[in-house]
C-alpha angles and dihedrals in degrees: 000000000000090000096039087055093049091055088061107127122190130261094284085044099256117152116256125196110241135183130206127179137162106236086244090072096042099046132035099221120035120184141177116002100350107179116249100252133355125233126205099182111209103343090311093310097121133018140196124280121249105207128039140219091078112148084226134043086227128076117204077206152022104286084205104053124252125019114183109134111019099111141011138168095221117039150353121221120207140162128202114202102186077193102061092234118159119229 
């Protein structure tokens, strides 16, 4: 499934370039329900859908709403408040 995943092309057929890992080769602890494998579509250019029942298998937008920070290539940005306060 991992190869067939990394030949996916875009919607005019161009190659894209796709990774697809299982967590156990990207972290060195996994814990609780971690998903099977892991896609990154075209350097992070596209992602997988999350509902079903679409005439085409790409979307020209997020079929969630927005999508800002799911994903990113540099960095993740997070912030603990033991206190609960909101910023």
């Amino acid at each position: 499934m991992k190869k067939d995943l990394e030949k996916i092309r875009g919607p005019n057929n161009e190659p894209w370039n796709n990774k697809v890992y299982t967590p156990y080769e990207l972290y060195p602890e996994v814990r609780e329900d971690a998903p099977d494998l892991m896609v990154y579509f075209d350097d992070l250019s596209w992602r997988a859908a999350g509902t079903i029942g679409w005439d085409t298998i790409y979307l020209p937008e997020n079929d969630r709403g927005p999508d800002d920070a799911v994903h990113d290539w540099i960095d993740v940005f997070a912030i603990y408040d033991p206190e609960g306060n909101d910023r």
